[in-house]
Steps between C-alpha positions, in 0.01 A plus 500: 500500500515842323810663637653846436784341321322305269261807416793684439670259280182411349425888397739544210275244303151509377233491701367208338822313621415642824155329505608159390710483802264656750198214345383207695707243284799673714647575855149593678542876557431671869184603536363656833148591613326112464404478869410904696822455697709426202332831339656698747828466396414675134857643446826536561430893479196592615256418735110568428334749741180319674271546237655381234616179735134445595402432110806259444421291774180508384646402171688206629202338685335487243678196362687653150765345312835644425375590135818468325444120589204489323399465117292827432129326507610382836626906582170646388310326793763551780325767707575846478619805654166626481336154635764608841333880508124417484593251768631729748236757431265214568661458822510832607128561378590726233243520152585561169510854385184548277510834395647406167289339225678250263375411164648168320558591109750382221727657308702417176799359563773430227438120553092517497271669793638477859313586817496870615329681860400846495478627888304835546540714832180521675298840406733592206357790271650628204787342279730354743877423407560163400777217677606213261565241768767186394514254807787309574599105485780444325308505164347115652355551826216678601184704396274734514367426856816433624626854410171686623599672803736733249295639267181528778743700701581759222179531389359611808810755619563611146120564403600319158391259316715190475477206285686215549612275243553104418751376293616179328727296760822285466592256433194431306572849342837571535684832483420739338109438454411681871730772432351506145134524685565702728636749172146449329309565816642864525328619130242311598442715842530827359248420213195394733619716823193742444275190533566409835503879581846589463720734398720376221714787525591402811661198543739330670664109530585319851594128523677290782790247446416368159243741413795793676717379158185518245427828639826634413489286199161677367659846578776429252255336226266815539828716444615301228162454296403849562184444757428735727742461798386422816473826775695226722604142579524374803722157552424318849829293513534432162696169308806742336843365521559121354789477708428231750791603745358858573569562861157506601498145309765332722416655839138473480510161296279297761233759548142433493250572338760535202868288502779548239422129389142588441681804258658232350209265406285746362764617269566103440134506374460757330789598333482331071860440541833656682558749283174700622660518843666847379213593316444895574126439548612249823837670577349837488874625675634443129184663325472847316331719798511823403209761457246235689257642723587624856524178733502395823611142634398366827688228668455304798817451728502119504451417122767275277369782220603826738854576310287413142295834609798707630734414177162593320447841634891543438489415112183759500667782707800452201267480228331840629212378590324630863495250731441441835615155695287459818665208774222373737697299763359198720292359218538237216400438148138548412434742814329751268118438556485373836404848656231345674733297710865671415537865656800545246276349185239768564783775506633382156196469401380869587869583372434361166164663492665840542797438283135431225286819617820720446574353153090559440545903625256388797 
């Protein structure tokens, strides 16, 4: 069982180490949520409000595995956050929004052409600002259609275009091939911007979990290879701080959708070797911040990764950087993008939007 005292003690080592102990071939961690009533107990320290309950209990019945049992084919077909919102919507007679088109492209990644999906608000005239989109999944998990209630969201609020991106996955790929993706996409999207009928003077980067870190991560390589910076990045509670004994890491280690284990075997998969653990480009909290873009980080109360965002938006504030840390209590890990179902997903989402038009001078 994952205690606080062993997370504590386990914290001044690498969070490889960290991994090995938390994998199958030990102790079985704690996991919660595997049946609807066991999903009601998410945390420790927080409760989620009704909404956000109604799409983990969805979650649960719909028969998952605790991933960080798994081997990472077996992950990829567990079902989803997103398989728990359509559900619900289903049940409550809700359709998909339509007003956004999507077109499926590719772009060049630095390991050969990955998958990319342009969304366009309905009726949009004139160059629009453009949204380079990185979705989250611990750099293993996940894909595009998994992480389409984010970027369909902005598009629509923010009258921008957004294009969300693919990138090479762990362990198959291990670090840093999607951060170095995720790099080549941003060049990429400024160059053909006008052909999607953009504005490539106005641009800006958002990404959750995974894709919150290669957001911040592209800021810094457009700073430091002399691209045009970003008007704004926006980091829905990002991966920041390799320190597996955060606060938010011991008292919320049993939530659900995301667990500290499940922290710990993605970084087990990913990382090359242990070293990488401290790497700036994962550890942003140790990285060279200063003159990035203004940022805002959004964080959901119950969340392993909450104090990764707060010690974030700390190192930024120090580094002189404007930033703006926004707390959204009663919901969990991969909230952003449920606004069809989650009251407080569509006001992060309309937040975020905002936090975008501003940057644009809408």
């Amino acid at each position: 069982m994952i205690t606080k005292h062993s997370l504590i003690a386990l914290g001044a080592v690498s969070t490889l180490a960290l991994a090995v102990a938390c994998s199958p071939k030990s102790e079985p961690a704690k996991t919660t949520g595997d049946t609807p009533a066991a999903a009601s107990q998410t945390t420790e320290a927080g409760k989620a409000d009704a909404d956000m309950q109604a799409v983990l209990d969805k979650l649960a019945s719909l028969g998952g595995k605790p991933i960080e049992t798994l081997s990472p084919e077996e992950a990829r077909k567990q079902p989803t956050p997103t398989d728990a919102v359509k559900a619900v919507m289903a049940d409550k007679g809700l359709a998909a929004d339509a007003t956004v088109s999507t077109k499926d492209i590719t772009y060049p990644g630095a390991g050969g052409a990955q998958k990319a999906r342009v969304y366009t608000p309905a009726g949009a005239t004139g160059p629009l600002p453009v949204v380079l989109y990185i979705h989250g999944g611990g750099w293993m998990i996940a894909d595009l259609d998994v992480y389409d209630g984010g970027p369909r969201a902005l598009a629509k609020a923010a009258n921008a275009i957004v294009v969300s991106i693919e990138y090479r996955h762990a362990p198959e790929a291990k670090f840093p091939a999607a951060h170095d993706d995720a790099n080549a996409a941003y060049p990429w999207l400024l160059a053909n911007a006008a052909k999607w009928g953009g504005d490539p003077t106005k641009v800006a980067v958002v990404g959750e979990s995974a894709g919150g870190n290669m957001a911040v991560n592209v800021a810094i390589a457009a700073r430091d290879k002399g691209w045009m910076a970003p008007k704004a990045v926006i980091a829905v509670y990002p991966v920041a701080d390799s320190n597996m004994a955060t606060s938010s890491k011991v008292a919320k280690a049993t939530a659900k959708p995301l667990n500290t284990p499940m922290l710990a075997w993605f970084f087990t998969h990913t990382l090359g070797n242990p070293a990488q653990a401290t790497d700036p480009r994962l550890n942003l909290v140790g990285a060279d911040l200063k003159n990035l873009p203004p940022t805002t980080i959004i964080l959901a109360e119950i969340d392993p990764l909450h104090d990764d965002g707060v010690n974030l938006g700390d190192k930024l504030k120090a580094a002189g950087v404007p930033v703006e840390v926004k707390e959204y209590a009663g919901v969990t890990h991969e909230f952003f993008g449920m606004g069809p179902v989650v009251a407080k997903a569509k006001d992060a989402e309309d937040f975020a939007a905002g936090k975008l038009k501003t940057a644009f001078g809408q």
